[in-house]
TORFI-645057 format. One record per residue: residue number from 1; x, y negated, z negated of N, C-alpha, C in turn; residue in one letter. Coordinates in nm, 3 decimals, always signed. Example, Ala and Ser with C-alpha at 12.3 -4.5 7.8 and 13.67 -1.06 7.14 Angstrom:
<nodes>
NODE rofi     nxx     nyy     nzz    caxx    cayy    cazz     cxx     cyy     czz fitor
NODE    1  +1.319  +0.569  -0.780  +1.230  +0.450  -0.780  +1.320  +0.330  -0.780     A
NODE    2  +1.285  +0.225  -0.708  +1.367  +0.106  -0.714  +1.290  -0.003  -0.787     S
</nodes>
This chain:
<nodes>
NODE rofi     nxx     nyy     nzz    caxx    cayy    cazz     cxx     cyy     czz fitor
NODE    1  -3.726  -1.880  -2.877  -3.632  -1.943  -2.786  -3.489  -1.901  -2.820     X
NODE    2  -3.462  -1.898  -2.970  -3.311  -1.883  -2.995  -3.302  -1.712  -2.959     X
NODE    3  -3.374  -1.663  -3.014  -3.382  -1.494  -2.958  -3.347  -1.474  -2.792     X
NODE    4  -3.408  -1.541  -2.724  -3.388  -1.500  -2.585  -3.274  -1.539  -2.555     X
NODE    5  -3.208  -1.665  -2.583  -3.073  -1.733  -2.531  -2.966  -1.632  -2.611     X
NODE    6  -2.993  -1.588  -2.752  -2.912  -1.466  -2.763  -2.912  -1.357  -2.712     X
NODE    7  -3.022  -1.264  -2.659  -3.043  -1.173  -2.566  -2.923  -1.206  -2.432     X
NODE    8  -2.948  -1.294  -2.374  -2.937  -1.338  -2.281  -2.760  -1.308  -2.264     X
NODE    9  -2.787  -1.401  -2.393  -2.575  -1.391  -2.402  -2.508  -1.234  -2.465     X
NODE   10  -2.603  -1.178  -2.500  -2.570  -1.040  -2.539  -2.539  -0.946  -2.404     X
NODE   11  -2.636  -0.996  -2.254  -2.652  -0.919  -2.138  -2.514  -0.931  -2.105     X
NODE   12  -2.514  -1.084  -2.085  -2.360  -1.119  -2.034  -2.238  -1.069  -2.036     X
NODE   13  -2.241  -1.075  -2.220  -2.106  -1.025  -2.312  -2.095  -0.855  -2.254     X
NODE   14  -2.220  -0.834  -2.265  -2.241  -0.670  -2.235  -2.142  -0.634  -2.080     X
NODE   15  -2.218  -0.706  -1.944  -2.150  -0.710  -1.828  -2.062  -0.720  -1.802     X
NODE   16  -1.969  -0.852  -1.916  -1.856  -0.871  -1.862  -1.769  -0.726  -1.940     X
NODE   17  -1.770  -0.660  -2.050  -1.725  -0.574  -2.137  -1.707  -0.425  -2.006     X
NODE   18  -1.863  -0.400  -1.952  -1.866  -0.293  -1.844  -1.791  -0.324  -1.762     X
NODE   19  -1.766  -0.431  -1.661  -1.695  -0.488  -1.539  -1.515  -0.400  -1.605     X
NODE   20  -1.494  -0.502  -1.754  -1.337  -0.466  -1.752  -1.278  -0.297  -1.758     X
NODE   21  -1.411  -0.229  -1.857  -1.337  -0.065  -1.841  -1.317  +0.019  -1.709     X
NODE   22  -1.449  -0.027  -1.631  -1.414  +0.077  -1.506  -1.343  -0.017  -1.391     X
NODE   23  -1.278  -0.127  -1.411  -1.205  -0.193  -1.295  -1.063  -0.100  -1.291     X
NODE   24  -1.004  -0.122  -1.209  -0.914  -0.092  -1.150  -0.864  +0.098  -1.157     X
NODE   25  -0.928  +0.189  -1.110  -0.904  +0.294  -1.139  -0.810  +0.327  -1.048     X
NODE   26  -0.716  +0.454  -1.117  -0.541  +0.467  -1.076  -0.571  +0.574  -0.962     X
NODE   27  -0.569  +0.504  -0.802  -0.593  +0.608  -0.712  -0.506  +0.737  -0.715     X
NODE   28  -0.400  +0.675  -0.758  -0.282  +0.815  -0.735  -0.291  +0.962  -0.776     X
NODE   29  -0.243  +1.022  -0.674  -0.308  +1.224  -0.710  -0.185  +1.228  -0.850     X
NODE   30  -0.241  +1.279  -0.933  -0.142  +1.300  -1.050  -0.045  +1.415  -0.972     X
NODE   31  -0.112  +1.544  -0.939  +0.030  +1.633  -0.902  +0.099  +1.558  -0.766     X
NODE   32  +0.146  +1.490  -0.705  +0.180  +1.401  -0.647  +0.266  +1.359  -0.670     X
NODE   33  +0.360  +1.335  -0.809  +0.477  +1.237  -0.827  +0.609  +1.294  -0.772     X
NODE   34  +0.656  +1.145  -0.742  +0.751  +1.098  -0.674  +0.882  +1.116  -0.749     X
NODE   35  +0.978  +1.198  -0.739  +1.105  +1.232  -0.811  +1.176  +1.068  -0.860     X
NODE   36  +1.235  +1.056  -0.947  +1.326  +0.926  -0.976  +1.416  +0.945  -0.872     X
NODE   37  +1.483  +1.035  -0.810  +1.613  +1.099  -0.757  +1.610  +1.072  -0.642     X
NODE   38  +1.440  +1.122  -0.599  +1.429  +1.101  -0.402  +1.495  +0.970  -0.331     X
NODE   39  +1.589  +1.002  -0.236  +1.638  +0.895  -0.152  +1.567  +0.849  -0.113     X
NODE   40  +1.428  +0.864  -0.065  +1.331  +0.775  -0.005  +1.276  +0.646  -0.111     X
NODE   41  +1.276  +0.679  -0.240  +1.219  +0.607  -0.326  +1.360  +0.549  -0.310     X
NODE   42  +1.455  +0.538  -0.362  +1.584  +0.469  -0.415  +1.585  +0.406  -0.269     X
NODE   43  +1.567  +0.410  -0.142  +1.587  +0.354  -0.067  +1.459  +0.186  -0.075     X
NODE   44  +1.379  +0.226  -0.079  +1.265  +0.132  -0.065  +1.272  +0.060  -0.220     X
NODE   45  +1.309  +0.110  -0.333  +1.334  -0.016  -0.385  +1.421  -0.089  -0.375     X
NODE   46  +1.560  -0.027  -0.324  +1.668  -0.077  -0.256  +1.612  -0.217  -0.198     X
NODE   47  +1.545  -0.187  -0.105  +1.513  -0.269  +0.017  +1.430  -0.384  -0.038     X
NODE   48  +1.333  -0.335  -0.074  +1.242  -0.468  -0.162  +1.335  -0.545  -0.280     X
NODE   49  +1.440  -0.469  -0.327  +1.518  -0.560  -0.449  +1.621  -0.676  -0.374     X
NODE   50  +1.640  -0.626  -0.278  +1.751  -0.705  -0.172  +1.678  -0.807  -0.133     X
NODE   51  +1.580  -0.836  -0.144  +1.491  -0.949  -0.046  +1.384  -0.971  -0.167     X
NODE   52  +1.389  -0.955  -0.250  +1.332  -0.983  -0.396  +1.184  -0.989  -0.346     X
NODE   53  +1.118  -0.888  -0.322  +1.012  -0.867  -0.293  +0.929  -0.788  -0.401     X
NODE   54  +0.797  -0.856  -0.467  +0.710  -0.805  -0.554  +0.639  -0.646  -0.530     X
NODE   55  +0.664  -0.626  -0.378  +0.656  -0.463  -0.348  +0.711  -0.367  -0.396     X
NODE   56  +0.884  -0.429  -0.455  +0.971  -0.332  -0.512  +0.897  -0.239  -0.633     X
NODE   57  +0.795  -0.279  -0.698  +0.696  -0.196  -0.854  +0.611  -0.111  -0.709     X
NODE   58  +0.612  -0.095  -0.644  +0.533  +0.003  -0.580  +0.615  +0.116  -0.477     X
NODE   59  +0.738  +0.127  -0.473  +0.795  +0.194  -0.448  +0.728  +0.359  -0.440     X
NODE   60  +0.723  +0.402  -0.546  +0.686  +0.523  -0.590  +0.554  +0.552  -0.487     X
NODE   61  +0.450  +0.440  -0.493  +0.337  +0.463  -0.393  +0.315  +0.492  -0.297     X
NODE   62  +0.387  +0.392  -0.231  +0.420  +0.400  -0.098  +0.455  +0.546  -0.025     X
NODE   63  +0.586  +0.577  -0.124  +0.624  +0.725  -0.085  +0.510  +0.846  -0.119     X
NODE   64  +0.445  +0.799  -0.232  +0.326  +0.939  -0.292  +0.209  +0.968  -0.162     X
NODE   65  +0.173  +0.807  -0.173  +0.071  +0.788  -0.034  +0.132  +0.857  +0.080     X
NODE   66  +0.258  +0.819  +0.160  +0.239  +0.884  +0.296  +0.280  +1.034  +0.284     X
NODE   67  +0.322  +1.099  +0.176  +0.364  +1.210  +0.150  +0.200  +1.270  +0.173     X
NODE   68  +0.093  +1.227  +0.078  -0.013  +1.260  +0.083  -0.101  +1.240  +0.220     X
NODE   69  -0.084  +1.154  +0.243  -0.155  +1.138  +0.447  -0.083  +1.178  +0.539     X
NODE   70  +0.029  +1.282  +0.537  +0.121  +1.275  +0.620  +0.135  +1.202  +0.688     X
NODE   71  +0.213  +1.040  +0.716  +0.238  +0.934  +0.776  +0.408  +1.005  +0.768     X
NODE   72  +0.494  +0.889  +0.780  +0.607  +0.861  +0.818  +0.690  +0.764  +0.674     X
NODE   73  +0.720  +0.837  +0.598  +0.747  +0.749  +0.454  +0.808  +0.571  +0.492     X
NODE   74  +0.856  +0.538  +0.591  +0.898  +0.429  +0.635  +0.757  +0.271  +0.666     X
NODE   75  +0.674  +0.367  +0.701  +0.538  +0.292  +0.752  +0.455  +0.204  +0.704     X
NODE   76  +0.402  +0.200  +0.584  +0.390  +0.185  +0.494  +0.480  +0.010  +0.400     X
NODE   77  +0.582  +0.093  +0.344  +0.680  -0.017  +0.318  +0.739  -0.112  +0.479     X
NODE   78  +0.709  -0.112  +0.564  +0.738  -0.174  +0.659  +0.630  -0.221  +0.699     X
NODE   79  +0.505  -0.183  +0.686  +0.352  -0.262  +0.748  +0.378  -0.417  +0.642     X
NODE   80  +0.406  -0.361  +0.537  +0.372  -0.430  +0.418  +0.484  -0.548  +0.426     X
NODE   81  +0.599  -0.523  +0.439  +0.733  -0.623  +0.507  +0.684  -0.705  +0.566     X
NODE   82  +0.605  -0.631  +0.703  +0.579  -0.713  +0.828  +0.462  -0.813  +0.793     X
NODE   83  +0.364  -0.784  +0.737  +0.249  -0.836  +0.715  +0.263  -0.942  +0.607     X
NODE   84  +0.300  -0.889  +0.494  +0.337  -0.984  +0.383  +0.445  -1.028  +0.259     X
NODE   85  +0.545  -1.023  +0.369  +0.672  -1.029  +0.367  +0.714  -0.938  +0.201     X
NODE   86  +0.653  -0.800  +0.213  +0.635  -0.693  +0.097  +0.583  -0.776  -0.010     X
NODE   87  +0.441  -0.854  -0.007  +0.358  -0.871  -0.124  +0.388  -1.038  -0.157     X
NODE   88  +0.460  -1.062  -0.047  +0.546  -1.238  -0.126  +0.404  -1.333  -0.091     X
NODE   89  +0.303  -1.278  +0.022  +0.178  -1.343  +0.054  +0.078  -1.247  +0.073     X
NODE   90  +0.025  -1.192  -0.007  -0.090  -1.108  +0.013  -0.166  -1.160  -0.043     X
NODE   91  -0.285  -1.154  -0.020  -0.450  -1.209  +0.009  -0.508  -1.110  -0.062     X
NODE   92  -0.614  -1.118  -0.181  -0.688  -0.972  -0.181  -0.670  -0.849  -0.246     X
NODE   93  -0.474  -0.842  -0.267  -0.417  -0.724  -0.313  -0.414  -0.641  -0.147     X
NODE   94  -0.427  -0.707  -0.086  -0.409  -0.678  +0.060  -0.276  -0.716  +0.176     X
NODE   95  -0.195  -0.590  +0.095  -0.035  -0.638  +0.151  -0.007  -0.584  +0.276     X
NODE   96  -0.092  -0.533  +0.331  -0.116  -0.487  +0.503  -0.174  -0.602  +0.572     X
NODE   97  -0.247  -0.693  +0.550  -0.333  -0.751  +0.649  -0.460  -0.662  +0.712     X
NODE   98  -0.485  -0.593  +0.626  -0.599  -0.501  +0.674  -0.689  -0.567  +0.699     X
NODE   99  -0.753  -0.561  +0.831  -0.947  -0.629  +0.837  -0.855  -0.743  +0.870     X
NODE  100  -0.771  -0.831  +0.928  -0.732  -0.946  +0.911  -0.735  -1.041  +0.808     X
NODE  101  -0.671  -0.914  +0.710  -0.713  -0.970  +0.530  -0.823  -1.015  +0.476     X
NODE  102  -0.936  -0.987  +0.553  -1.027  -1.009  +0.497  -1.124  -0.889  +0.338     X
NODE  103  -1.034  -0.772  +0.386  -1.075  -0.684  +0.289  -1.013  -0.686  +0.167     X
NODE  104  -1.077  -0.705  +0.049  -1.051  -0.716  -0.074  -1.064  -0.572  -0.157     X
NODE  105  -0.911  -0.509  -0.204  -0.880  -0.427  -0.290  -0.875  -0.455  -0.411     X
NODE  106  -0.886  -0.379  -0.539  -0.935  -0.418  -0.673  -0.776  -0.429  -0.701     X
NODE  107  -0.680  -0.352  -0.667  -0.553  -0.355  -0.690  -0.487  -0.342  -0.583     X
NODE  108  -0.338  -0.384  -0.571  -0.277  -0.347  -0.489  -0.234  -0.223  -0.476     X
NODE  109  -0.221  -0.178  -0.559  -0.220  -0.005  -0.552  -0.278  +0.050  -0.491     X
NODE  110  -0.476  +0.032  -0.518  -0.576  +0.065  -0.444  -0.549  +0.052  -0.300     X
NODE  111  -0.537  -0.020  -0.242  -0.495  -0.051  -0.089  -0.395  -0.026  -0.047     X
NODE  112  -0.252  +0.053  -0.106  -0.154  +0.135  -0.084  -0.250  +0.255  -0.010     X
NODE  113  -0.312  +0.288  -0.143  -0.384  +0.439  -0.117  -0.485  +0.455  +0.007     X
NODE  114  -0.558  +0.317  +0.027  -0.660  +0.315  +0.110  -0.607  +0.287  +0.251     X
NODE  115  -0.520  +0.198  +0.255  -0.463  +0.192  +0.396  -0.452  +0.351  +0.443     X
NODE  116  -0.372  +0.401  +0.321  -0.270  +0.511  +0.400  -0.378  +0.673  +0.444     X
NODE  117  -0.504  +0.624  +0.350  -0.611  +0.690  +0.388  -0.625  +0.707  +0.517     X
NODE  118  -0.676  +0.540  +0.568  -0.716  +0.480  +0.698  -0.603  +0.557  +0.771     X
NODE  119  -0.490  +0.546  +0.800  -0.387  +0.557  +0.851  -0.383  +0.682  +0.915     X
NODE  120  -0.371  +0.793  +0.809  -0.348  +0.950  +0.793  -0.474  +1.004  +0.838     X
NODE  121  -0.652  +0.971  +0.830  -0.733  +1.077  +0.848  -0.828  +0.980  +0.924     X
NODE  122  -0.856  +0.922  +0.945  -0.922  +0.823  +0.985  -0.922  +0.838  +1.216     X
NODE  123  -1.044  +0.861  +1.244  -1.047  +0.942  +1.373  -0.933  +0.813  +1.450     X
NODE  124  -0.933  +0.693  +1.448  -0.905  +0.579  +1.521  -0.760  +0.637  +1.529     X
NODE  125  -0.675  +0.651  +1.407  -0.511  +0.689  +1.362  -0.471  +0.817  +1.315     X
NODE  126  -0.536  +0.918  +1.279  -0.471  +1.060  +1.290  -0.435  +1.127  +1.425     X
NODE  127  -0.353  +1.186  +1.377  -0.278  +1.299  +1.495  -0.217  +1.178  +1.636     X
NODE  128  -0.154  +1.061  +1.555  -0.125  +0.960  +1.636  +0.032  +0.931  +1.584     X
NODE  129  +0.119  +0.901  +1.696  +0.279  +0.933  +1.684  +0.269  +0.755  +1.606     X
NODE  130  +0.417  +0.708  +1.533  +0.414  +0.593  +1.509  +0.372  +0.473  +1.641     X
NODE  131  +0.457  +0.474  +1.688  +0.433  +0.422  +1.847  +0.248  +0.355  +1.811     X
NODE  132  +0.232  +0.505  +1.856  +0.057  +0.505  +1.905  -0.026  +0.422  +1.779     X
NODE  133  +0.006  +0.463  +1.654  -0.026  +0.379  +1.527  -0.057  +0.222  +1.570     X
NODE  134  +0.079  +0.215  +1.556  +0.151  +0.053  +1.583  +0.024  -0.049  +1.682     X
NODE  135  +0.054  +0.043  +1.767  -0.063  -0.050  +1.886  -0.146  -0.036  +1.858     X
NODE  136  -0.234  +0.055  +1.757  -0.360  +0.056  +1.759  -0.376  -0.068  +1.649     X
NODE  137  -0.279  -0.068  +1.539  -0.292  -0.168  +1.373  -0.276  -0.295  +1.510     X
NODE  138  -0.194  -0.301  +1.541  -0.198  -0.449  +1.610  -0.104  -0.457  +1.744     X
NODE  139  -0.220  -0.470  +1.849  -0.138  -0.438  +2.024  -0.056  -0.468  +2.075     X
NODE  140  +0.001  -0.633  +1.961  +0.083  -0.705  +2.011  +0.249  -0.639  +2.025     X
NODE  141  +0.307  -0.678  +2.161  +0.422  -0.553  +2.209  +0.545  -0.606  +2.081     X
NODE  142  +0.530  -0.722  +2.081  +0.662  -0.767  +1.953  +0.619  -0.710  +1.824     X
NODE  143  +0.490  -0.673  +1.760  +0.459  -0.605  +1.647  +0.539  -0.511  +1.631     X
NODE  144  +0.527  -0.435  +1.724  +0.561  -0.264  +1.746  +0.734  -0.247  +1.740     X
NODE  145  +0.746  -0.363  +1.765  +0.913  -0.385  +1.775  +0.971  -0.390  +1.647     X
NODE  146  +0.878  -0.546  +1.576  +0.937  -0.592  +1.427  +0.932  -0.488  +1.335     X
NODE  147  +0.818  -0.382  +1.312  +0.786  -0.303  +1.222  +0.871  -0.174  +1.241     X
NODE  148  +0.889  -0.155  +1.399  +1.038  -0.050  +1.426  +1.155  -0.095  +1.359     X
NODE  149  +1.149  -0.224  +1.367  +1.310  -0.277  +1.321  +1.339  -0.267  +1.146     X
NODE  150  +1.205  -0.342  +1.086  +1.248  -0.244  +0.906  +1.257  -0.114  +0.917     X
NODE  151  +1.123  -0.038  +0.998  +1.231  +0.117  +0.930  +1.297  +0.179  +0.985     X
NODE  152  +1.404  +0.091  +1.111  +1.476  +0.139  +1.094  +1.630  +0.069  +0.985     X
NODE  153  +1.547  -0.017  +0.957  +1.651  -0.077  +0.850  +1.618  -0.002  +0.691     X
NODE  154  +1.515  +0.014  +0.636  +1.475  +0.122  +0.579  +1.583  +0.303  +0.582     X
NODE  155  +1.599  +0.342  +0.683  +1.656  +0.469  +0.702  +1.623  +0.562  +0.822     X
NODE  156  +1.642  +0.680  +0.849  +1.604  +0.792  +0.888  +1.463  +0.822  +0.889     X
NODE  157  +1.400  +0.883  +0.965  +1.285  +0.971  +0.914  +1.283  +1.070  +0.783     X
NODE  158  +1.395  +1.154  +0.824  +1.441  +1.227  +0.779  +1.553  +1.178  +0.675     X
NODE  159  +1.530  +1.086  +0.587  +1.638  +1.049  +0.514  +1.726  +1.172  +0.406     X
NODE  160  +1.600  +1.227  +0.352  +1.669  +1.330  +0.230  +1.730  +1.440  +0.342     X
NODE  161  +1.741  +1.474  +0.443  +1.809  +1.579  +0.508  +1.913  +1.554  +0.579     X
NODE  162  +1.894  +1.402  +0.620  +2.071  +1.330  +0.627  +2.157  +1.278  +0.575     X
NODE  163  +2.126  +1.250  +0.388  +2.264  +1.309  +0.302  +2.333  +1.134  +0.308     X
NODE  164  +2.172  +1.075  +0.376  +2.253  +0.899  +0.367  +2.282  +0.868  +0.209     X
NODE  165  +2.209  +0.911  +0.115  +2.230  +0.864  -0.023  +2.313  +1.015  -0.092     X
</nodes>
């Protein structure tokens, strides 16, 4: 009897030990990084530090991700604004409202990367202008408005070629 209840608690100890090494693996492409310097980054922590938003530690992502899905570097840090006021209410590690927050990311990082997956290659949202995005993430005509209105409070498209910073 005492043998098995130790077995038992050995499985456990064992499971919970496996669960912690392979949780949270770092989606980000290593050749991928994000300059300290880029105006796009200095802009978006800008923006999240002004409104003391827990998004501001993901700065760098945001920009790596849509650099990597070709999105619109603004998109991103503005879904995330709009949805959860940049991380001040996210559900899940789910600072998009993805799935109607019902989808659970291991990190918030993870779901930086995975949205912007969805976003960039994904048949529903590739080769789709912001506009067209917008209505598809959510139809509603004031969405398309609010999430225009951070980036354009955010910057330029083109920020590093208009010399705003």
């Amino acid at each position: 009897m005492m043998t098995k209840a130790l077995s038992r608690g050995l499985v456990v100890i064992a499971g919970l030990l496996a669960g912690q090494t392979a949780a949270d693996p770092d989606p980000r492409p290593a050749d991928m990084a994000v300059s300290k310097t880029d105006p796009r980054l200095i802009r978006v922590k800008q923006f999240f530090q002004e409104r003391d938003c827990p998004a501001q530690v993901y700065a760098a992502d945001f920009i790596t991700a849509a650099d990597q899905h070709d999105l619109d570097w603004r998109l991103l840090p503005s879904l995330s604004f709009i949805e959860s006021g940049g991380g001040k209410v996210a559900y899940n590690n789910n600072m998009f409202g993805w799935d109607n927050c019902k989808l659970k990311f291991r990190s918030t990082r993870e779901g930086i990367y995975r949205v912007a997956s969805k976003l960039g290659k994904s048949r529903m949202y590739r080769k789709k202008n912001v506009d067209q995005v917008l209505k598809l993430y959510n139809p509603r005509r004031e969405y398309t408005t609010a999430v225009k209105a951070v980036m354009s409070q955010l910057g330029p498209a083109e920020l590093a070629q208009a010399g705003v910073f």
